[in-house]
KEPADO-246932 format. One record per residue (C-alpha): residue in one letter; residue number from 1; x, y, z. Coordinates in Angstrom, 1 decimal. Each point is the difference from the previous one (the first is absolute). Layout:
! KEPADO-246932
<type: a&seq: NUM&x: X&y: Y&z: Z>
...
This chain:
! KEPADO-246932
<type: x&seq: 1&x: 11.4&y: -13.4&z: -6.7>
<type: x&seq: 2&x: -3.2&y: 1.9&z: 0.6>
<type: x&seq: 3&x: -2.8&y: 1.1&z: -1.8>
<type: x&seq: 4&x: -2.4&y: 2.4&z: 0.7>
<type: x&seq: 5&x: -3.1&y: 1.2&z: -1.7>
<type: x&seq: 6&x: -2.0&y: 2.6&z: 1.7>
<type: x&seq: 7&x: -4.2&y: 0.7&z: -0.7>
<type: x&seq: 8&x: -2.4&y: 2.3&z: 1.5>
<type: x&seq: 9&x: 0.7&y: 3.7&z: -1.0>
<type: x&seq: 10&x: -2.4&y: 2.1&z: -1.8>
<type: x&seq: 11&x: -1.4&y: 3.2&z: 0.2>
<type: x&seq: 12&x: -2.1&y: 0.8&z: 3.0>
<type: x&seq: 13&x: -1.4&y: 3.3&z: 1.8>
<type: x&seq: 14&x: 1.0&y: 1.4&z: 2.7>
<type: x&seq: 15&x: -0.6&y: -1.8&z: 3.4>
<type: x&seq: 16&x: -0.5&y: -2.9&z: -2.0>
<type: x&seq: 17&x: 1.8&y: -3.4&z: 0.7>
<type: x&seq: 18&x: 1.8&y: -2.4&z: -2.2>
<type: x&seq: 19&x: 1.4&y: -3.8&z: 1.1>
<type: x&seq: 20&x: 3.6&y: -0.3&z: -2.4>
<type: x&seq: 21&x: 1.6&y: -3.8&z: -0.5>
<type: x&seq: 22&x: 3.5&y: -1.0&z: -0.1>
<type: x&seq: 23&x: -0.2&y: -3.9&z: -1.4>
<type: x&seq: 24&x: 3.3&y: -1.3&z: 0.6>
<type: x&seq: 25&x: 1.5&y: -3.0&z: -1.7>
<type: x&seq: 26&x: 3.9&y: -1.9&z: -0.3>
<type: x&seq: 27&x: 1.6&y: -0.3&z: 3.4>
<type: x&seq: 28&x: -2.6&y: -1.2&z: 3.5>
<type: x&seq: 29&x: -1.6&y: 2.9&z: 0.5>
<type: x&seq: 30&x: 0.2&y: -0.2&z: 3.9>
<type: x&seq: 31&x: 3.4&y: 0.7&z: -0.9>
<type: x&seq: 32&x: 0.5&y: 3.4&z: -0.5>
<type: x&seq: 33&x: -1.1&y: 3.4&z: 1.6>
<type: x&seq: 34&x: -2.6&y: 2.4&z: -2.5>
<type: x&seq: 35&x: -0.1&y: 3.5&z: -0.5>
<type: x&seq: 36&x: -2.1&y: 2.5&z: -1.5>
<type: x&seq: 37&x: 1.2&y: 3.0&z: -1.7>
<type: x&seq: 38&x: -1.1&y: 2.6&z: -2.4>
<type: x&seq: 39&x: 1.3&y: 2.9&z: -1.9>
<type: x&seq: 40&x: -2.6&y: 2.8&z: -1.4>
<type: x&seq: 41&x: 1.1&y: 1.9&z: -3.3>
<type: x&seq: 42&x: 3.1&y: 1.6&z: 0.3>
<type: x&seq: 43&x: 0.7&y: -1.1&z: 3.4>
<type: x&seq: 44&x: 2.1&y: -2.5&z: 1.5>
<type: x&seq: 45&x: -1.1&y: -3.1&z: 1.0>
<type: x&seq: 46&x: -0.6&y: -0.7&z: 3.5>
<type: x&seq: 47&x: -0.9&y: -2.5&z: 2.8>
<type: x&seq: 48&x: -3.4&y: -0.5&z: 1.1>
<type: x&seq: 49&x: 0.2&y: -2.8&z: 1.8>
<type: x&seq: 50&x: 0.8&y: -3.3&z: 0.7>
<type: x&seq: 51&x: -0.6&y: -3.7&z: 1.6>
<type: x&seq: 52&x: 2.2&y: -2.5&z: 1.2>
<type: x&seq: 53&x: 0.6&y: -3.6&z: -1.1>
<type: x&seq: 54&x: -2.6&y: -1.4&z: 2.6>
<type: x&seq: 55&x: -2.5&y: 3.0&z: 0.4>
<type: x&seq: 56&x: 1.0&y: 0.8&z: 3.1>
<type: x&seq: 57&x: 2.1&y: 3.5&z: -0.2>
<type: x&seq: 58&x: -1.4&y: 2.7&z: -2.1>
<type: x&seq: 59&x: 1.4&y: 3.7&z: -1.0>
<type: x&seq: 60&x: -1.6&y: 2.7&z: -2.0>
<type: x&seq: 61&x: 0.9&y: 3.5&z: -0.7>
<type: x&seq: 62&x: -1.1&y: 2.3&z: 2.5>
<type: x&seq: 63&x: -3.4&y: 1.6&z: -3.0>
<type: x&seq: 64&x: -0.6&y: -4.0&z: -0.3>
<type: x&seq: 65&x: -0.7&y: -0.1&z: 3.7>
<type: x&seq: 66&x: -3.7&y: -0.5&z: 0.5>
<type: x&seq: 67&x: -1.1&y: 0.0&z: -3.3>
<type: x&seq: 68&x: 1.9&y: -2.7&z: -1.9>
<type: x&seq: 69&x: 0.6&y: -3.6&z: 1.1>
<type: x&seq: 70&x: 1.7&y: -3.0&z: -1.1>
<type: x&seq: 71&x: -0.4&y: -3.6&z: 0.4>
<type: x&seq: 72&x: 1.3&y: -3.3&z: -1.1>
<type: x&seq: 73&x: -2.1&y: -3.1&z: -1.1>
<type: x&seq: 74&x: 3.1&y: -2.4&z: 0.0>
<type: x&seq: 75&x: -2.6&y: -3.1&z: -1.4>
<type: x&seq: 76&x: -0.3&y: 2.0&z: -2.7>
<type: x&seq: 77&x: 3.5&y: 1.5&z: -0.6>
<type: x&seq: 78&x: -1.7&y: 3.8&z: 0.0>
<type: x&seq: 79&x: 0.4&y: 2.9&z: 1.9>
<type: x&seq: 80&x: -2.7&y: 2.8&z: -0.1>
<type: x&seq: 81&x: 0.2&y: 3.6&z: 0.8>
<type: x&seq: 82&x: -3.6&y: 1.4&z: 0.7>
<type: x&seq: 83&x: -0.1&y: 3.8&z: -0.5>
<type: x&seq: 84&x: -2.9&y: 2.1&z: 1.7>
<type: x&seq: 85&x: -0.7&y: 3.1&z: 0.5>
<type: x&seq: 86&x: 2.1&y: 0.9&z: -3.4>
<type: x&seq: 87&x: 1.1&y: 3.5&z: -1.3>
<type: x&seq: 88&x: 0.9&y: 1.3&z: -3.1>
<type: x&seq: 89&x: 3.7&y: 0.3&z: 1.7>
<type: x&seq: 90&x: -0.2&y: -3.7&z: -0.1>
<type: x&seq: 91&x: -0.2&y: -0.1&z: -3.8>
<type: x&seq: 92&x: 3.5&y: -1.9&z: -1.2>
<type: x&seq: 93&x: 0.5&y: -3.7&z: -1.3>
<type: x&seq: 94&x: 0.4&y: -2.5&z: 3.3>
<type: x&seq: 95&x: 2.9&y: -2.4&z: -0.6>
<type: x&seq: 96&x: 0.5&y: -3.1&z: 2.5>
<type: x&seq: 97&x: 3.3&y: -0.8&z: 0.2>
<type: x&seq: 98&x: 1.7&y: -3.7&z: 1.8>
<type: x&seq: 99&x: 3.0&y: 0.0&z: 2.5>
<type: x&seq: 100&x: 1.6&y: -3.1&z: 1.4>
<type: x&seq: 101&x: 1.6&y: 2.4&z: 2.6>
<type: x&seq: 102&x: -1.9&y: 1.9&z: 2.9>
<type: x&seq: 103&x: -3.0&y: 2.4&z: -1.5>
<type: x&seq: 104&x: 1.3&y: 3.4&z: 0.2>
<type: x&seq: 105&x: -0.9&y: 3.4&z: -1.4>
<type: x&seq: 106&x: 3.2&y: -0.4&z: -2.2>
<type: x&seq: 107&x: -1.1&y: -0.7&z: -4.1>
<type: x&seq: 108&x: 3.6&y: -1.5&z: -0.1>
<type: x&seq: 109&x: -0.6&y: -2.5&z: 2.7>
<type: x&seq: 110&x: -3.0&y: -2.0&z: -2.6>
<type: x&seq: 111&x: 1.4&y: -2.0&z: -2.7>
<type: x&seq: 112&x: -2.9&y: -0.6&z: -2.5>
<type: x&seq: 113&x: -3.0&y: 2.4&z: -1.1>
<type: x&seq: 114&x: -2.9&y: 0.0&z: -1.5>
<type: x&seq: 115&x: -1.1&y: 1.6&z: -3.2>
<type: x&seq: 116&x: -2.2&y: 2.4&z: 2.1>
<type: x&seq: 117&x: -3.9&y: 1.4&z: -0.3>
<type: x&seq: 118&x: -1.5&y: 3.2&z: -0.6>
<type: x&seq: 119&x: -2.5&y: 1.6&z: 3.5>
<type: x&seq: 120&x: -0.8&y: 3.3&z: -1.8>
<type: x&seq: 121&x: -2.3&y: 1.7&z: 3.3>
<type: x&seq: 122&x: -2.5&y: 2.9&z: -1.5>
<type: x&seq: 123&x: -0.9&y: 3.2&z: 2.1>
């Protein structure tokens, strides 16, 4: 089992920047891939992005690119995604999400997800 608790999200203008936590407990966290989605109202959720066991392969989706980027602290069982440059298109509660297999765009390849936090981006 995993558990994860993301932190971070509020509301921020935009062009503004926010750092969002995933603390992750249960199972060695240098165990599993992580993934960041999110899913605005009335939209499905989608991939973001996401960083392998060790840190060393990342992916993100192609509006991520250059604006968003994730890292791992694995001494401290957290991953981050730090969002700059933000717009109000961005405004959608983040979820992390665990996978013991490869990190993928796939939702259905991550077995375990967080609860989720609000990034509301004002124009």
């Amino acid at each position: 089992q995993v558990q994860l608790a993301e932190s971070g999200g509020g509301l921020v203008q935009a062009g503004g920047s926010l750092r969002l936590s995933c603390a992750a407990s249960g199972r060695p966290f240098s165990s599993y891939g992580l993934g960041w989605f999110r899913q605005a109202p009335e939209k499905e959720r989608e991939f973001v992005g996401a960083i392998s066991k060790r840190g060393g392969m990342t992916l993100y989706t192609d509006s991520a690119k250059g604006r968003f980027t994730i890292s791992r602290d694995n001494a401290k069982s957290t991953v981050y995604l730090q969002l700059n440059s933000l717009k109000p298109e961005d405004t959608a509660v983040y979820y992390c999400a665990a996978t013991f297999g490869s990190i993928s765009y796939f939702e259905g390849n991550y077995d375990y997800w967080g609860q989720g936090t609000q990034v509301t981006v004002s124009s």
